[in-house]
C-alpha positions as CSV (number, residue, x, y, z in Angstrom):
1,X,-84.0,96.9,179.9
2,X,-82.4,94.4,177.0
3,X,-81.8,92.1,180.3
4,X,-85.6,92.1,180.7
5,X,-86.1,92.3,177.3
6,X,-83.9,88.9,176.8
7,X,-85.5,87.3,179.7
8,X,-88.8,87.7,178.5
9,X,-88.1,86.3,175.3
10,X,-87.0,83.3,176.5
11,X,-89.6,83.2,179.4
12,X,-92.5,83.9,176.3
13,X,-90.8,81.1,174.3
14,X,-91.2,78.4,176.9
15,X,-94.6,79.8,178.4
16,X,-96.2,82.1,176.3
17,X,-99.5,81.8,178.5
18,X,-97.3,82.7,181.5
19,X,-95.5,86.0,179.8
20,X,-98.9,87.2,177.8
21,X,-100.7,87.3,181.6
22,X,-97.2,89.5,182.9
23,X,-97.5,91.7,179.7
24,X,-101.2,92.2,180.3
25,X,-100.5,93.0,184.5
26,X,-97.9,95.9,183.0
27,X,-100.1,97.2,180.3
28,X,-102.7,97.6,183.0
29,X,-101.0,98.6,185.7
30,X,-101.1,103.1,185.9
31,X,-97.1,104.1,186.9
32,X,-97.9,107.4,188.6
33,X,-94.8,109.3,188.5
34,X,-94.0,110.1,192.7
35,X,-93.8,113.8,192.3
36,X,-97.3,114.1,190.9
37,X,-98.7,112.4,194.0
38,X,-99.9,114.8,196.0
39,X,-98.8,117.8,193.9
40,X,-101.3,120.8,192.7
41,X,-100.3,124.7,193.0
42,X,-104.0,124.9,193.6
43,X,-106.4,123.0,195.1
44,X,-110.1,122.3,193.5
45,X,-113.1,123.9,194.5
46,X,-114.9,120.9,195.4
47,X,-114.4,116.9,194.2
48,X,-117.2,114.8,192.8
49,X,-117.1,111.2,192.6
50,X,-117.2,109.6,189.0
51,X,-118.2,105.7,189.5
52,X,-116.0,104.0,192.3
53,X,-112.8,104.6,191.0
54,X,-112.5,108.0,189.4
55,X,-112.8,111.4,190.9
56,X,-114.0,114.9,188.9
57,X,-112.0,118.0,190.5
58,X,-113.9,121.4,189.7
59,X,-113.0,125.0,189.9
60,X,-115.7,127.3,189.9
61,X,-115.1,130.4,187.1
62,X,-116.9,132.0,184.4
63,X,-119.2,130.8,182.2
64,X,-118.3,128.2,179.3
65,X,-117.1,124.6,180.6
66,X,-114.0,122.8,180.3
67,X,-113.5,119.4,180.5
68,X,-110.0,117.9,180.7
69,X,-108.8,114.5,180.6
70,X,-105.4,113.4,181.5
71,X,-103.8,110.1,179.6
72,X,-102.6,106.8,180.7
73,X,-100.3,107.1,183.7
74,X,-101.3,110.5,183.7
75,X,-102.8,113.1,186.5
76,X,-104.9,116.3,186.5
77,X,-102.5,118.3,187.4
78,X,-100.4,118.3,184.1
79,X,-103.0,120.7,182.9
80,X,-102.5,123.0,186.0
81,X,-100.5,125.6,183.7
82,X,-103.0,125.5,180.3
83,X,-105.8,126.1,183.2
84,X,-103.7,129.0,184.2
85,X,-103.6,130.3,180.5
86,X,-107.0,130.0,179.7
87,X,-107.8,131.3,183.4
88,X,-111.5,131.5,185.3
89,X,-112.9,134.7,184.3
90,X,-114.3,133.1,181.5
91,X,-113.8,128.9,182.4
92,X,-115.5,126.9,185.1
93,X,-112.8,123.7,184.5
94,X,-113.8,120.5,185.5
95,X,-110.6,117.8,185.9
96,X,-111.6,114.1,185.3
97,X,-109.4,111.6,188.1
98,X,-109.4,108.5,186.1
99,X,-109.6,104.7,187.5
100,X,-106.0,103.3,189.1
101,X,-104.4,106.8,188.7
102,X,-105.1,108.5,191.9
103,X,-102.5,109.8,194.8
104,X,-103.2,105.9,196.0
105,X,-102.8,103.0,194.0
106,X,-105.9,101.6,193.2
107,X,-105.9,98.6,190.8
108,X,-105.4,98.1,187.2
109,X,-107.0,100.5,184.7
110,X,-107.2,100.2,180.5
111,X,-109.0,102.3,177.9
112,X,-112.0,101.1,178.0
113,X,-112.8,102.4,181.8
114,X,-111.6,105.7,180.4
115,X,-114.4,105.7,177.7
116,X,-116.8,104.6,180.4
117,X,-115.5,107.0,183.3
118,X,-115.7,109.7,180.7
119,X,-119.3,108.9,179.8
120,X,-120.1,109.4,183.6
121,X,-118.5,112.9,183.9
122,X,-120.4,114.1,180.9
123,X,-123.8,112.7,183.4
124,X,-122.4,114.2,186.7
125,X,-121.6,117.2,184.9
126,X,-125.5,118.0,183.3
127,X,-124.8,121.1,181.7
128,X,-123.5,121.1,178.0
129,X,-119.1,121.0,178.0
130,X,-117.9,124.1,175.8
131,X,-114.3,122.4,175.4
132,X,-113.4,118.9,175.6
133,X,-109.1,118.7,175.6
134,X,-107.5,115.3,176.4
135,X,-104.3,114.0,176.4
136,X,-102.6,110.9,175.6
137,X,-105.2,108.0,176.4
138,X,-107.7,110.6,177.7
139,X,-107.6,112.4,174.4
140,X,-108.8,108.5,172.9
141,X,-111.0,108.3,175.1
142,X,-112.6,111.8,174.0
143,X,-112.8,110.9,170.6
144,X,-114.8,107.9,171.0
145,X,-117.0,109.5,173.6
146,X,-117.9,112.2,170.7
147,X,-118.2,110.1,168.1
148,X,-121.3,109.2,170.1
149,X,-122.8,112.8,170.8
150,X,-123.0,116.2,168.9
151,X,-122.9,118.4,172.0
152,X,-119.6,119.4,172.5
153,X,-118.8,122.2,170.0
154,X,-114.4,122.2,170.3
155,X,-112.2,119.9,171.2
156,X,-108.4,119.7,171.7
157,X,-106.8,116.3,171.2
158,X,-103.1,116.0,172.3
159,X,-101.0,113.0,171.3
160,X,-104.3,110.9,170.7
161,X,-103.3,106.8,170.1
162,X,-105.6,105.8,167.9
163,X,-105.0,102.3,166.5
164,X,-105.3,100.0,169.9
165,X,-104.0,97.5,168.3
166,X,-101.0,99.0,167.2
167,X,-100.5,99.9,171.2
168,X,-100.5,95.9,172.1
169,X,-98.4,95.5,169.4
170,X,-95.7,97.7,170.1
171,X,-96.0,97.0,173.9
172,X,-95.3,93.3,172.8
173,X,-92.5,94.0,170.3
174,X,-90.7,95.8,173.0
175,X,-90.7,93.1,175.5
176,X,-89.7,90.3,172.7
177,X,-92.5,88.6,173.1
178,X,-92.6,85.2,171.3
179,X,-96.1,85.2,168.6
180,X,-97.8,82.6,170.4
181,X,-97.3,85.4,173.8
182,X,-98.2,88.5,171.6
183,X,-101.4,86.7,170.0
184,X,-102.4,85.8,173.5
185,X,-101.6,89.5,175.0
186,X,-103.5,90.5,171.7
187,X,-106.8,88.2,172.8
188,X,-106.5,88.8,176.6
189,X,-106.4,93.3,176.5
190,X,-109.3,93.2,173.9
191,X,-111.3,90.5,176.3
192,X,-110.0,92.7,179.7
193,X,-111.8,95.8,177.6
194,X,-114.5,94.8,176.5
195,X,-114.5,96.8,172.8
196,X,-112.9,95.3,170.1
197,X,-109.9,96.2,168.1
198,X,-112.1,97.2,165.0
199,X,-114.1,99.9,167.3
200,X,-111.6,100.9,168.8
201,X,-110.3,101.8,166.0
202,X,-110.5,106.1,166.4
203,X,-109.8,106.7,162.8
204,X,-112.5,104.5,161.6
205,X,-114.8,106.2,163.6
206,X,-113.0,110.1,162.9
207,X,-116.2,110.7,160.3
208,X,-119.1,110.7,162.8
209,X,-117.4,113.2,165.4
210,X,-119.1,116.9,164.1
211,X,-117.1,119.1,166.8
212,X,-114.1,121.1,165.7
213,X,-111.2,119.2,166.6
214,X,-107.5,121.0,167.3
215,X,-104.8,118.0,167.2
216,X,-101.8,118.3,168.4
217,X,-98.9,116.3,168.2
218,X,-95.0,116.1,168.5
219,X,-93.3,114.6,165.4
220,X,-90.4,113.6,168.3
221,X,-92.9,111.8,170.6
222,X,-91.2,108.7,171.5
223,X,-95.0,107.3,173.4
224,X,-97.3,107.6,170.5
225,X,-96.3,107.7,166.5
226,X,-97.3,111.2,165.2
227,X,-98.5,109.3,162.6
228,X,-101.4,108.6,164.9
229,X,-102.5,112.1,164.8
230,X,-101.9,112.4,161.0
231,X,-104.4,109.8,160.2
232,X,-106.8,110.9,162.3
233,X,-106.6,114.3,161.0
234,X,-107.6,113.4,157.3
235,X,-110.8,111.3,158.8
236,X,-112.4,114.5,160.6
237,X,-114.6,116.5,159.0
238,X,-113.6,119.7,160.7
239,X,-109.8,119.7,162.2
240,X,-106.6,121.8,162.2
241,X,-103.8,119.6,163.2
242,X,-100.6,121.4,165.1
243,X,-97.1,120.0,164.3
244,X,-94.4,120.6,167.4
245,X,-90.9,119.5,167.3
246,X,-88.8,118.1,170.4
247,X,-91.3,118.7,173.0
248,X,-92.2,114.8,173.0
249,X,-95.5,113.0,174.6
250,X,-95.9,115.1,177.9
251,X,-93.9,118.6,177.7
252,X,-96.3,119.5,174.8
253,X,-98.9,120.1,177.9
254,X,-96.5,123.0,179.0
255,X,-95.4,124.3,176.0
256,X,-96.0,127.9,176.0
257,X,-96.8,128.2,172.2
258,X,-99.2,125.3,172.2
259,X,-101.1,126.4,175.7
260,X,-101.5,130.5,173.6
261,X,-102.7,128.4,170.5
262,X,-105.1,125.7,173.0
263,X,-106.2,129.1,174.8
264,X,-107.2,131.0,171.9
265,X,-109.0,128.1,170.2
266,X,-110.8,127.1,173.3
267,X,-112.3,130.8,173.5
268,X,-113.2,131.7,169.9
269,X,-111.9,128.7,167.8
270,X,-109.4,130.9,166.6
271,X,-106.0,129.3,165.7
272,X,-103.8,132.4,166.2
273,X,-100.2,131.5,166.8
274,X,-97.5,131.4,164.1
275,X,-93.9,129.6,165.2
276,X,-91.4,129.3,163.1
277,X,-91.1,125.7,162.0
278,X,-94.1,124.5,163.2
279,X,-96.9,124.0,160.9
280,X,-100.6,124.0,161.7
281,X,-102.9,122.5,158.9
282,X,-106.5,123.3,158.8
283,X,-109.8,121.8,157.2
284,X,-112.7,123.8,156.9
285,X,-115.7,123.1,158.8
């Protein structure tokens, strides 16, 4: 990695045109992890197609819906063991398949088709979502997609980014980009998305979304500062935020106290579970 890192230093330095187009290809570019290709314990019901890229999985169950949304370089079946825990006596789930992160490669992907492919599943979907939970990138996603509609009474978001900017920059400080490269890789992923930094911006927009909002976040996670989630937090009107320690970006989604806590808000909006060490703050709706 610091051989790359010193190589795109230089390379940024002497074409920063060049190097900004390479950082945009790997900031755009899913990385499906081989042993989720493939992999579910159980298979969906039926699939729906979402646009010509994404896919919705959906299990037939009880009455109140739930959508979930996997992150960048993500897959549906990380949520395989919170569907488990929530279970279909009382859920019908519906799994969103996003753009460039199916069992095939399938071309370059970015937040803004997330927002867009999420839109769609709300459509194809009709009936009213009783809980929204997204991770990562898909929990983004989520918020901006409710900061547009009142309809969807809960929500969980797990390790939300939500200062895009702050994503290009970081991407850009870890590959030593030169500034002339970082301002171009800045320019080129807001012009690839299509939606500016500034409305991007999740926090800024944290005061228009009325649903109850659980956060959850891991003050070790390496992928997404839990400061992220901390900001967020104060902007909603009506959120509990739930600290975890060592669990990091993705084993949060498997974390038995954090799928009993998910589970118990999802069916009542009750936040039930105590751990030692781990706080859970809450704001009154």
């Amino acid at each position: 990695m610091k051989v790359f890192q010193w190589m795109m230093a230089l390379f940024s330095r002497l074409f920063p045109g060049r190097a900004s187009d390479l950082a945009l290809r790997l900031m755009t570019g899913p990385r499906l992890p081989e042993a989720w290709r493939g992999r579910a314990e159980f298979a969906p019901d039926r699939q729906v197609a979402v646009g010509a890229r994404a896919h919705l999985n959906i299990w037939a169950g009880g009455p109140q819906r739930v959508l979930l949304v996997h992150g960048w370089s993500g897959h549906w079946t990380q949520f395989e063991a919170m569907m488990k825990t929530l279970g279909r006596e009382q859920f019908s789930f519906y799994a969103l398949q996003m753009p460039g992160h199916g069992s095939e490669p399938d071309g370059p992907s970015h937040v803004g088709e997330f927002i867009t492919t999420l839109r769609h599943a709300l459509d194809v979907i009709g009936a009213p979502v009783d809980v929204l939970i997204g991770h990562s990138m898909g929990a983004s996603a989520a918020a901006f997609v409710l900061s547009e509609r009142d309809d969807i009474g809960r929500t969980v978001l797990i390790a939300p980014p939500t200062d895009f900017h702050g994503v290009v920059s970081r991407m850009a400080n870890n590959l030593k980009l030169s500034e002339p490269a970082r301002q171009q890789l800045l320019d080129k992923m807001a012009s690839r998305v299509g939606i500016g930094y500034g409305a991007l911006d999740i926090v800024r927009r944290g005061f228009r979304i009325t649903a109850r909002v659980l956060l959850v976040h891991d003050r070790d996670d390496r992928e997404v500062p839990f400061a992220d989630s901390q900001r967020l937090y104060q902007s909603l009107p009506a959120a509990s935020l739930h600290q975890t320690a060592g669990k990091g970006h993705r084993r949060v989604l498997v974390d038995r106290n954090v799928m009993d806590l998910v589970a118990g808000f999802a069916r009542d909006g009750v936040l039930s579970v105590k751990q030692p060490g781990v706080e859970t703050l809450r704001v009154s709706a």
